[in-house]
KETORVEX-392031 format. One line per 3 residues: number of its first residue (from 0); for each residue x, y, z of N, C-alpha, C, CB. Coordinates in steps of 0.2 Angstrom, whole numbers, plus 5000, padded with zeros to 4 digits. Atoms other than C-alpha are relative to their C-alpha. Glycine has a CB too. Layout:
% KETORVEX-392031
NUM> X,Y,Z,X,Y,Z,X,Y,Z,X,Y,Z; ...
***
This chain:
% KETORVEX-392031
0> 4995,4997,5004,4919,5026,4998,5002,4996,4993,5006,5002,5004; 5000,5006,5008,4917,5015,4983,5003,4993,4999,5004,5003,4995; 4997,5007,5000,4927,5000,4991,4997,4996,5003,5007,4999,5003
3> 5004,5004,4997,4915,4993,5000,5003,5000,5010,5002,4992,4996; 4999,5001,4991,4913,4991,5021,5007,4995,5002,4991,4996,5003; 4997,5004,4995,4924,4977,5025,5008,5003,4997,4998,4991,5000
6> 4995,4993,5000,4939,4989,5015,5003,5005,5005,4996,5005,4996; 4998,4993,4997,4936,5004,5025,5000,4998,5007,4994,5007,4998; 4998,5003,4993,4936,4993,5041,5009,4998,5000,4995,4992,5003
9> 4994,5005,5001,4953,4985,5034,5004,5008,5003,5002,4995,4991; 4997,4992,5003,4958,5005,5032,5001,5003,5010,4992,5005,4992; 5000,4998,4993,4953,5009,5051,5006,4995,5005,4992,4999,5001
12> 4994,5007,4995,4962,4992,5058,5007,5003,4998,5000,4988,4996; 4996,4997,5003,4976,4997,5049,5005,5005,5003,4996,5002,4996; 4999,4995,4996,4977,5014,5056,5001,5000,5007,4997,5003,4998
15> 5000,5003,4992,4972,5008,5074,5007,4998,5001,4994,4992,5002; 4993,5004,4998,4987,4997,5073,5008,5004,4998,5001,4991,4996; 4995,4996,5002,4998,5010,5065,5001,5007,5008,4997,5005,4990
18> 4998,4993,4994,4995,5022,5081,4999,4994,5007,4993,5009,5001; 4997,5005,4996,4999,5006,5092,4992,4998,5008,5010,5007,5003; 5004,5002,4997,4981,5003,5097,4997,4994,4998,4997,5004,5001
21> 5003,5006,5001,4976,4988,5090,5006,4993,4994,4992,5003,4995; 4994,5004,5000,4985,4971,5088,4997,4993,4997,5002,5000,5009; 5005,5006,5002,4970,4960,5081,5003,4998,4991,4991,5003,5001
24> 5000,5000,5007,4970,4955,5061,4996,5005,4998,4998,4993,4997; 5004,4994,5004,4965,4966,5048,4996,4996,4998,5004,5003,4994; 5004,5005,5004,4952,4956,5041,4993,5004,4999,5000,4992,5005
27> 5007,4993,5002,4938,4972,5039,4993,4997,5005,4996,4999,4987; 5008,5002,4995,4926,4963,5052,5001,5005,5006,4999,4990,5003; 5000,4995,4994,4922,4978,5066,4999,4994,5006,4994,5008,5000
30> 5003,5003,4995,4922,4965,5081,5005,5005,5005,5001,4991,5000; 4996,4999,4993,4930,4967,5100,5004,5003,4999,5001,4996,5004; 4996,4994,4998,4944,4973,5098,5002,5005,4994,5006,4998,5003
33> 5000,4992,5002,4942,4986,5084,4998,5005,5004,4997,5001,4996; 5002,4996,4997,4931,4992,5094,5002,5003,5007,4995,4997,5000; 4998,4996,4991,4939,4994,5110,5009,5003,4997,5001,4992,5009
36> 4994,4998,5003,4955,4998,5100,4997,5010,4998,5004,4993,4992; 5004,4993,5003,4943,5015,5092,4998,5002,5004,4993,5001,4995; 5001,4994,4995,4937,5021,5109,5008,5000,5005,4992,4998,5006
39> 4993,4997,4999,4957,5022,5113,5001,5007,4999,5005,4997,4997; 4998,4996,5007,4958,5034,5099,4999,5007,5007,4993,4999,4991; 5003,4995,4997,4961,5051,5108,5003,5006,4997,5002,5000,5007
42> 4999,4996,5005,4968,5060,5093,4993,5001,4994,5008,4998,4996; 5006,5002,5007,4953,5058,5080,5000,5004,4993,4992,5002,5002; 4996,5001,5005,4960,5068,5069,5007,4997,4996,5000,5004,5000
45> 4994,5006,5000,4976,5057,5069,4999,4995,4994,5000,4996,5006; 5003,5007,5003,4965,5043,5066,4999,5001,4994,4993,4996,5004; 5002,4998,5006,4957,5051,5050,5004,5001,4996,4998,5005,5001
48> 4993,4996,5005,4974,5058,5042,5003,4992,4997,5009,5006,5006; 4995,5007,5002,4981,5037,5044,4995,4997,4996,5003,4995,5008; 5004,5004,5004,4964,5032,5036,5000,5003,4993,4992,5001,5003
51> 5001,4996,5005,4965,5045,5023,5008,4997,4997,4997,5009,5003; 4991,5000,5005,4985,5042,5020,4998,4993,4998,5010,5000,5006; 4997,5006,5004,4981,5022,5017,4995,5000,4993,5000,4993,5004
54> 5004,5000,5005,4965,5026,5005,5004,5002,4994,4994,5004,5002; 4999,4998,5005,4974,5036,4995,5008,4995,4997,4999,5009,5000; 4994,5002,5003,4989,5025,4992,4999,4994,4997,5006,4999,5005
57> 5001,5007,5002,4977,5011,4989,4997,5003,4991,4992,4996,5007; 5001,4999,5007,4971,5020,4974,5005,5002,4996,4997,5004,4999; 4994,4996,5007,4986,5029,4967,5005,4993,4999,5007,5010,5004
60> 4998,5009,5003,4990,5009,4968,4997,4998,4994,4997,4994,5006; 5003,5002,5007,4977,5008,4954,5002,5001,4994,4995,5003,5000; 4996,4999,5009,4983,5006,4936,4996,5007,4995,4998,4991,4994
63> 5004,4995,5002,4969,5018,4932,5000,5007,5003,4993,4998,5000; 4999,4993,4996,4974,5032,4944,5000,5005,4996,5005,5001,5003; 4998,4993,5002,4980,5044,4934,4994,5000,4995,5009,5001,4996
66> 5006,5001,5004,4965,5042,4921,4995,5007,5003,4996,4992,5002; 5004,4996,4996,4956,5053,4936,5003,5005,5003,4997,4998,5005; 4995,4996,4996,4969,5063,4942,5004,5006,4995,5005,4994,5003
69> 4996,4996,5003,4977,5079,4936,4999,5001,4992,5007,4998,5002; 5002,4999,5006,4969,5078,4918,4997,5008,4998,4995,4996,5000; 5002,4995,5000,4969,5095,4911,4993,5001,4995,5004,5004,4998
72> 5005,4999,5002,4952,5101,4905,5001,5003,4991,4996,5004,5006
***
């Protein structure tokens, strides 16, 4: 998604730990207990909405956002 892999792991830890499954560091590496924190997961759209709510706050964090955003043609 244009931020690179150890990003979109930070984005998942993240979320894991926002629905009270994972308790490790964010640090974008998928080891042990992301991985056993992800087969917790028994909403999976949940998980998707908390990945999706920090992606986009990471961008509309960008100085460039509005650049791409809501520009009328």
């Amino acid at each position: 998604m244009n931020s690179g892999v150890a990003q979109s792991v930070k984005w998942l830890q993240r979320a894991l730990q926002a629905m009270g499954l994972y308790q490790g560091g964010i640090d974008g590496i998928i080891g042990q207990g992301t991985l056993l924190a992800t087969a917790g997961v028994s909403d999976n759209d949940q998980l998707i909405a908390r990945i999706c709510e920090r992606r986009l706050a990471f961008l509309q964090a960008l100085k460039t956002f509005k650049t791409f955003v809501g520009q009328p043609e």
